[in-house]
VOGU-3710 file (C-alpha; in Angstrom, 3 decimals, decimal comma):
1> xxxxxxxxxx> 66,943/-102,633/-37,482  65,285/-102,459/-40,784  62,344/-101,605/-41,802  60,443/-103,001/-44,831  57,167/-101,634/-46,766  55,191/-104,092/-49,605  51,929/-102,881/-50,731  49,351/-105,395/-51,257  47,327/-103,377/-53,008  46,078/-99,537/-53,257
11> xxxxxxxxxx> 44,968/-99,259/-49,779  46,754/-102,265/-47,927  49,932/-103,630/-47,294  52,598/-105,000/-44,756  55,476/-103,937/-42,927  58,439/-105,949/-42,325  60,152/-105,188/-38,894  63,836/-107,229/-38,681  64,821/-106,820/-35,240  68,874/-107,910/-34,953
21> xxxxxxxxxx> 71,120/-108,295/-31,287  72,593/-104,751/-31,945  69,304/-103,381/-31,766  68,578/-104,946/-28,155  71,703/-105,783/-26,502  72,334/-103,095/-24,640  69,202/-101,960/-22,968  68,805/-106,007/-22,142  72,216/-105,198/-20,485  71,246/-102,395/-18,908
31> xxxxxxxxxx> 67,586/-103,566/-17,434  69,677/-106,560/-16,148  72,028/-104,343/-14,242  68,549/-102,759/-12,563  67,371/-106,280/-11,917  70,216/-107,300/-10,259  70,651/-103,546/-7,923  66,587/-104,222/-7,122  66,208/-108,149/-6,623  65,819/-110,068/-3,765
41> xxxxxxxxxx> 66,949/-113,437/-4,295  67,049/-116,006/-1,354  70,649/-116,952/-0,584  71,918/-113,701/-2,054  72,254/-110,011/-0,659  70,725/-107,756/-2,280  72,871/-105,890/-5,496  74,582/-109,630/-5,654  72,668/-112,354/-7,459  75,022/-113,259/-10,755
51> xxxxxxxxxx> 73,667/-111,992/-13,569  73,703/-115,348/-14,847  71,149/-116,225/-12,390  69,681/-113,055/-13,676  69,129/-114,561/-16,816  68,413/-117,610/-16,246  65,116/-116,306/-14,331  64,373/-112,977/-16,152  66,448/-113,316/-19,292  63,265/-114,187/-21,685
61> xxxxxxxxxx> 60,925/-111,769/-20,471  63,411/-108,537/-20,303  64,192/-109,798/-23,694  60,929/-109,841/-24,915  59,555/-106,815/-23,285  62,896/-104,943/-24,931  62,329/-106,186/-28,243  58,401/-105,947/-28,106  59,553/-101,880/-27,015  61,883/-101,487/-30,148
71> xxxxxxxxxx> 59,205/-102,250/-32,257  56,588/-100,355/-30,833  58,523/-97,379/-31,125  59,616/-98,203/-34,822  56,180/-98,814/-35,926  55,485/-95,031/-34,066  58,593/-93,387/-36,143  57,738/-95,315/-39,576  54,229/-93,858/-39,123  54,901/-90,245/-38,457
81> xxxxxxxxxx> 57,915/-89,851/-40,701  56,066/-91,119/-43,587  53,177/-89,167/-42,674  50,619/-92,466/-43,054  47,297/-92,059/-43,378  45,944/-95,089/-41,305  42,716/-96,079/-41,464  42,127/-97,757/-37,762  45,618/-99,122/-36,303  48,401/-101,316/-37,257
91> xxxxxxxxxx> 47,689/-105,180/-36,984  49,812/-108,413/-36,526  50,180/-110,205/-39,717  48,203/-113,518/-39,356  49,162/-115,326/-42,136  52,904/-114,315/-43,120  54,559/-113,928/-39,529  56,570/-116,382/-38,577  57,559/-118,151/-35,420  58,902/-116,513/-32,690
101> xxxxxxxxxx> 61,467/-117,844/-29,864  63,151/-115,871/-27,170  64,540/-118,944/-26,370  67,012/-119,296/-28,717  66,993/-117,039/-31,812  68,975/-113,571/-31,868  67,210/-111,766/-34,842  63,754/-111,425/-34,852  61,125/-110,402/-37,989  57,646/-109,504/-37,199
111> xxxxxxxxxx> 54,684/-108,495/-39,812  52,075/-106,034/-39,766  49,223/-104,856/-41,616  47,901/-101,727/-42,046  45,305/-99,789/-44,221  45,879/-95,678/-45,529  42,912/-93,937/-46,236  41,721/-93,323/-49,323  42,641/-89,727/-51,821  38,977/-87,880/-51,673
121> xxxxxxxxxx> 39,342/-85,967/-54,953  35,796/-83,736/-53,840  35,958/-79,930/-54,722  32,808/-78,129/-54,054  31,687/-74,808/-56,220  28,695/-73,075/-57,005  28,001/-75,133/-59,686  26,953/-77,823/-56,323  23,783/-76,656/-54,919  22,243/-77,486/-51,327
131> xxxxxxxxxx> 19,218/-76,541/-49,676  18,988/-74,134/-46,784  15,930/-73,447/-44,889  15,449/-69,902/-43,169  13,058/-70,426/-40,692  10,276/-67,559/-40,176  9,835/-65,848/-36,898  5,640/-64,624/-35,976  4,314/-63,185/-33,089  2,837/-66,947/-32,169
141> xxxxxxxxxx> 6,522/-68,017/-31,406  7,514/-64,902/-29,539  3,919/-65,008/-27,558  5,597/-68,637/-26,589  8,498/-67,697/-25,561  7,387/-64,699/-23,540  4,733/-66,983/-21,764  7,212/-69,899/-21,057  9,163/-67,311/-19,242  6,315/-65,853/-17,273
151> xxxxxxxxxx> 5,565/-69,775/-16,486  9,332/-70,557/-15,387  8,746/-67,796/-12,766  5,154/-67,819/-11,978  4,189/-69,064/-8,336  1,297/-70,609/-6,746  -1,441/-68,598/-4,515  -4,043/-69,302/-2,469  -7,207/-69,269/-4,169  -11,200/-69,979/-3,186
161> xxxxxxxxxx> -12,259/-71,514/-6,098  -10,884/-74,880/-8,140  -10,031/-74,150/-11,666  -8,313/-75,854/-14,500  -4,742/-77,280/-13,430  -5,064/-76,086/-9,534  -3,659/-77,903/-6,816  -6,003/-79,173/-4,078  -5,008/-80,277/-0,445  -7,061/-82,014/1,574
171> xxxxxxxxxx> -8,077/-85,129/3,681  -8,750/-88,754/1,649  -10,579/-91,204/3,716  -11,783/-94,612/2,200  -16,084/-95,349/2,125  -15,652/-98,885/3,452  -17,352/-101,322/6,364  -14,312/-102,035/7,638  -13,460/-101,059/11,414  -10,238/-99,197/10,489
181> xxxxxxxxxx> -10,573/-97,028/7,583  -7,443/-96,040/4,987  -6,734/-91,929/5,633  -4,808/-89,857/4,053  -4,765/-86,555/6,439  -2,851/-84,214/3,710  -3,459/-85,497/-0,041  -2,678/-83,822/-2,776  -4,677/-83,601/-6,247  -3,697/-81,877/-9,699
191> xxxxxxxxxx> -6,896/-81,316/-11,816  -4,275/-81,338/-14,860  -3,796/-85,296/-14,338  -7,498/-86,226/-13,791  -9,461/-87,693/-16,584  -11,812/-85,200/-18,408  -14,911/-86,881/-17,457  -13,723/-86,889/-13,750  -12,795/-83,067/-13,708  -15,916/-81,837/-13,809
201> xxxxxxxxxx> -16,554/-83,003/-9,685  -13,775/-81,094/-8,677  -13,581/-77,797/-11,101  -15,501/-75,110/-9,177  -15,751/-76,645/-5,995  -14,604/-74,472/-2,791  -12,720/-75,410/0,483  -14,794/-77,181/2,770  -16,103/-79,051/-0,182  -16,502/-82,467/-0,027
211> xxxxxxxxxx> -16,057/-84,669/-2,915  -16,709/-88,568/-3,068  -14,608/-90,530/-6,084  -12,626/-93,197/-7,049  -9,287/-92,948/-7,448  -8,404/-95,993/-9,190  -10,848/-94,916/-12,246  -10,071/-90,659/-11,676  -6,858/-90,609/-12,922  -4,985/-90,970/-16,684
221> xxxxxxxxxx> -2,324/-93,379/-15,378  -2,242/-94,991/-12,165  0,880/-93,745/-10,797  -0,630/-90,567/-9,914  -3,290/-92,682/-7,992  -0,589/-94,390/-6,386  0,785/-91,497/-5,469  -2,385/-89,626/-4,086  -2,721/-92,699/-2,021  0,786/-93,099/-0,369
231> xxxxxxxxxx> 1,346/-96,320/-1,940  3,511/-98,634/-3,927  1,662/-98,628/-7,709  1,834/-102,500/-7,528  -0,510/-102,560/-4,285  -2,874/-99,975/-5,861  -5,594/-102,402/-6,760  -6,088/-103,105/-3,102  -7,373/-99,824/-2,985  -10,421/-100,048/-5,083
241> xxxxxxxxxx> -13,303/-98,543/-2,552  -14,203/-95,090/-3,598  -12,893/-92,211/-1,245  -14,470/-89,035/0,399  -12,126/-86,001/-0,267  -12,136/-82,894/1,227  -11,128/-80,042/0,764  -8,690/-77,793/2,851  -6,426/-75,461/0,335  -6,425/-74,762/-2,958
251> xxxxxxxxxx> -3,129/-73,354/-5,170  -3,498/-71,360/-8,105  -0,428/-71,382/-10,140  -0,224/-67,527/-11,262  2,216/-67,021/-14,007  4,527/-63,630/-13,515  3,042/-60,155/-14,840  5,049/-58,699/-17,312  6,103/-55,901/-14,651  9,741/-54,656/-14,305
261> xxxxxxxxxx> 10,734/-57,189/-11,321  9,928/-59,782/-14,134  12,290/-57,943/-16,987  14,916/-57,495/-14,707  14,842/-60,866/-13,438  14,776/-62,094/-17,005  17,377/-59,440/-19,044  18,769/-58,084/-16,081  18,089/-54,892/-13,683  16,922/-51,904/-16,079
271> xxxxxxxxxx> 17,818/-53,499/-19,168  14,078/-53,613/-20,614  11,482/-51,379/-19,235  8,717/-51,943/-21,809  6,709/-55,167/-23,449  7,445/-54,006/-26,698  11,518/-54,327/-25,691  10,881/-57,544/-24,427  9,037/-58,819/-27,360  12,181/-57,034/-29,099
281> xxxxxxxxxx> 15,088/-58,929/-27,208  13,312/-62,483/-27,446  13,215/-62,018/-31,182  16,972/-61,718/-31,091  17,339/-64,935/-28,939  14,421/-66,835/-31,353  16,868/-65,684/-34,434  20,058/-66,688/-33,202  18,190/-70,454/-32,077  16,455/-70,201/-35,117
291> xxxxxxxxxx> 19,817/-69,576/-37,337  21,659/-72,613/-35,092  18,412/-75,071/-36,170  19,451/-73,707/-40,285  22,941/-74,726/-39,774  22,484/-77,967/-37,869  19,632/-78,750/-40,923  22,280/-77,590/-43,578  25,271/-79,139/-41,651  22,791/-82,921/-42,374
301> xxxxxxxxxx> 22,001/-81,796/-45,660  25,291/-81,055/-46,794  27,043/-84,643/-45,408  24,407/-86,019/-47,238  25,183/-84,148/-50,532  28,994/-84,936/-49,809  28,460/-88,647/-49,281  26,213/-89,167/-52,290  29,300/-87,619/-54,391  31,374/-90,239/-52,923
311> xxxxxxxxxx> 29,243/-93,412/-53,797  32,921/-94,813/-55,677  35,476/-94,510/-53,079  36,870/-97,745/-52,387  38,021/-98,740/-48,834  39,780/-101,131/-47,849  36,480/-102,820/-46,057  38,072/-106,526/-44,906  41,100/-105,331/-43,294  38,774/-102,726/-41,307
321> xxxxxxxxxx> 36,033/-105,211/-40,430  38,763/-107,384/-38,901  40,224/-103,984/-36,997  36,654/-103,438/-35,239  36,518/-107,022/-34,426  40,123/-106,931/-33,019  39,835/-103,552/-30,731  36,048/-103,612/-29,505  35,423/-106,742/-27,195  31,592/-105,676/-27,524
331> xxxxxxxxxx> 31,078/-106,366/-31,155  30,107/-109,399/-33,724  30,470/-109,816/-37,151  27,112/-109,945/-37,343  26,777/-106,350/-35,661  29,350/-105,078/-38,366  27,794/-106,419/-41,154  24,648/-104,795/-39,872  26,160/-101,754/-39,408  29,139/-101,650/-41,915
341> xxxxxxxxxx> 27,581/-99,242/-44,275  26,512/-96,650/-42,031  30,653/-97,083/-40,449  31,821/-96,506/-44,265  29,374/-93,243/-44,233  30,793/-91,674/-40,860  34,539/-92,105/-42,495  33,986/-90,720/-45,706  32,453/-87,535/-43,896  35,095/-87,391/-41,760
351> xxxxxxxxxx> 37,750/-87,699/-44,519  36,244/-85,316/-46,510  35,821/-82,622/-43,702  39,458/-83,083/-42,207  40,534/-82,559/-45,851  38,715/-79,299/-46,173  39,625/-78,145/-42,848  42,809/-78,439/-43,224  42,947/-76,830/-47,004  40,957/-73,755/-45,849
361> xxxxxxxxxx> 42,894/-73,773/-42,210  39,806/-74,516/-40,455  41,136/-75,275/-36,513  39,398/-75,542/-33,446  40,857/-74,014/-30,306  40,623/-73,644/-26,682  38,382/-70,628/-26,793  35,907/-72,485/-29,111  35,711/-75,177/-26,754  35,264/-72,559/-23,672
371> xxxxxxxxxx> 32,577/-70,802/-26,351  30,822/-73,914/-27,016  30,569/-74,972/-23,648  29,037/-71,861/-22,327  26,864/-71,813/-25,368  24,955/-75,025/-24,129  25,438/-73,965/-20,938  23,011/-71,094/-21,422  20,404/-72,759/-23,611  20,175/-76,028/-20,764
381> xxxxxxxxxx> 19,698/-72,458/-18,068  17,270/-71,302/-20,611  15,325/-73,709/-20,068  14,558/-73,234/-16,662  14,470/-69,591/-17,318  17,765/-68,485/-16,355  18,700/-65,922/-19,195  20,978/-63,384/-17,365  23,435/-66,039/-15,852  26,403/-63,878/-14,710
391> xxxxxxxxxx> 29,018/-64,360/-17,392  32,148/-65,399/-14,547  30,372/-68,022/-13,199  29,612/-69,300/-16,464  32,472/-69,501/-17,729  34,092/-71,383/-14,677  31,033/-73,741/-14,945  31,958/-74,344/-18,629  35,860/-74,593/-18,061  34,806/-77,498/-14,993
401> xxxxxxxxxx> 32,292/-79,187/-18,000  34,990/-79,545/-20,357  37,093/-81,777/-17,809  34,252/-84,460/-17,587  35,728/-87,297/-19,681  34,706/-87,427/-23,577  33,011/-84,160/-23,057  36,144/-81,997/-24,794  36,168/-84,739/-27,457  32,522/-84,355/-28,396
411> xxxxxxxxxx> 32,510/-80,897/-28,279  35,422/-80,246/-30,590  33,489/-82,810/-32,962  30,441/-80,696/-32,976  32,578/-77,360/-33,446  35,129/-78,636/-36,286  31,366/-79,667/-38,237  29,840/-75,946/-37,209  32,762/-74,489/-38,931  32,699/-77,231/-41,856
421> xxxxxxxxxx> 29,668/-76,692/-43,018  29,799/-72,777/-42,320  33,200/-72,871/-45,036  30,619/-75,195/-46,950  27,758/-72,634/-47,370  30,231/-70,393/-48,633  31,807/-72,527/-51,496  28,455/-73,682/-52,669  24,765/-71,893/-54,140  22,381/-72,551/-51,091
431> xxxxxxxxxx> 18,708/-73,577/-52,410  16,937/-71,063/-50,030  13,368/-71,734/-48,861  11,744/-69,613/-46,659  9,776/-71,686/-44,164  7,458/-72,236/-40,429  8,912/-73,663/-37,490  6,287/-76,552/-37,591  6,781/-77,329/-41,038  10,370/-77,370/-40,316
441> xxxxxx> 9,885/-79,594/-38,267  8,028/-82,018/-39,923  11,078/-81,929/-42,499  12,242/-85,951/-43,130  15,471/-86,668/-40,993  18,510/-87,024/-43,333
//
């Protein structure tokens, strides 16, 4: 077997794979001698059909599947023992291979192309400067926090009164002349989804109250009317009568005192005792969320900076165009063409960062990916108010997350560009502005 490389240019060229009978005879021999242990032949017992038989039937296909083996493997060994650095995958040759026949040829040549990435020449100093945004932390944000928390594990009471965003129970029974009137025996109203103008006939009303409305008109958007009615949203204009409501319960929603159950519940038993150690520990957690927003900001900022020094690197764009069309039943040249620019982007950044990685050693391990997991494990609990998940359970849960297919993949992505653009903000001088949360927010998207 013999291998042979011609470059068609800087970034493209061909391999030459000359496949000769030395090269195949023997393990055609051998998967013969398998055929003819295994086959079951009518007229024959098995282990002895002639192998000429054999051949006659198989011959072509164990040949081809033999040499099509040989090749794949060579094309594996060429690759990692010249340490190419493919962009996309190897490709039959369309115009120089020639014809192939099992049939009667012995030595076989078959043509690839291929495309190695380009050299990115990039070294970043402190004569490059980026921006960085520290984002400020007021009492506004921490009053926030504190009073998402006490929502998260607030409860509803009884209460005599309707107020603002209460939930009323009661009977609904249509105002019409017909014999059998629509009822609704236990309906349920939130003032929070009524219309402002409709509010005002339920808002200080008691139970035993009775209230006479439309639903159709009462509500911001008609599923909730739907809803209060028992009914599909596409019958709901059948239901245009008004209705008389009254009322049997009404539910306060009380958001938790600040009380000890509530900071052991939240930071764990008898780890805060005071509001001023509360306000204390959710300053920590607004820091550390505030410092992951900076990096995720810089992280954009500094792929843009990166990509904008890389304007002139050439790649070999018609070889990969015809590599996306080849491997993704799903796309058109039209799509690629479309999106072609935005592709080139995502490979220069990702040529430039495995170059840097691997200069400054940058790797990403298990225990990152068992760190990262649990790390957006707790800020999905967070959400919901869960911030003294018990650390064993969470890591199992994040050990059973990273199994879920793609989810390792996309994780070790999202780690290998934390610790990028952390090696980054060390090489370079950081533009540092002080800034809000709102404003950063309103910063354009990169």
């Amino acid at each position: 077997m013999n291998i042979v490389r011609k470059d068609t240019d800087a970034l493209n060229a061909q391999l030459y794979v000359q496949i000769s009978s030395t090269d195949y005879a023997e393990k055609v021999e051998k998967t013969l001698k398998e055929y003819k242990r295994k086959a079951n032949v009518p007229g024959f017992r098995p282990g002895m059909v002639p192998v000429g038989l054999l051949k006659k039937m198989y011959g072509k296909a164990i040949l081809a599947e033999e040499v099509n083996k040989i090749v794949s493997e060579a094309l594996d060994n060429y690759i990692r023992e010249n340490n190419l650095n493919l962009l996309g995958e190897i490709l039959p040759n369309e115009t120089n291979q020639g014809t192939i026949n099992f049939d009667t040829d012995e030595s076989f040549e078959f043509v690839f192309d291929f495309a190695v990435a380009p050299e990115i020449n990039l070294e970043l100093s402190k004569n490059d400067s980026i921006s960085y945004y520290n984002i400020e932390i007021n009492g506004e944000m921490i009053d926030e926090h504190i009073q998402s928390l006490q929502n998260n594990l607030g409860s509803n009471v009884d209460s005599e009164i309707v107020e603002e965003k209460d939930l009323i129970t009661g009977s609904l029974e249509e105002i019409s002349g017909a014999t059998e009137k629509y009822l609704v025996e236990e309906a349920n109203i939130s003032s929070a989804f009524l219309k402002e103008e409709q509010k005002a006939l339920f808002i200080g009303k008691k139970i035993g109250d009775v209230i006479t409305f439309n639903p159709l008109t009462a509500f911001v958007n008609e599923q909730d009317a739907a809803t209060l009615l028992n009914v599909e949203k596409e019958n709901i204009a059948n239901f245009a009568s008004d209705f008389i409501f009254t009322i049997q319960k009404i539910s306060h929603f009380q958001p938790h005192p600040l009380d000890q159950e509530f900071f052991d519940l939240v930071y764990g038993k008898e780890v805060v005792s005071s509001e001023t150690e509360a306000r204390e520990k959710e300053k920590e957690s607004i820091q550390v969320i505030m410092e992951e927003n900076s990096l995720y900001r810089f992280e954009d900022d500094a792929r843009a900076y990166v990509l904008n020094q890389l304007t002139n690197v050439a790649f070999p764009e018609a070889f990969l165009k015809r590599w996306l069309l080849k491997t993704n039943k799903d796309i058109t040249e039209e799509i690629i063409e479309k999106e072609f620019s935005g592709m080139l982007d995502v490979l220069k950044w990702q040529l430039f960062r495995n170059q840097l990685a691997v200069k400054n050693e940058i790797k990403v391990e298990q225990q990152d990916l068992e760190s990262y997991a649990k790390r957006m494990l707790k800020a999905q609990y967070a959400q919901y108010g869960i911030t003294n998940f018990p650390e064993d359970l969470l890591a199992e849960y994040a050990k059973e997350t990273l199994k879920k297919e793609g989810q390792a993949e996309k994780y070790f992505e999202a780690i290998l560009n934390e610790k990028v653009a952390a090696a980054i903000k060390e090489m370079v001088t950081l533009n540092v502005t002080l800034i809000s949360f709102n404003n950063f927010q309103s910063l354009p998207r990169i």
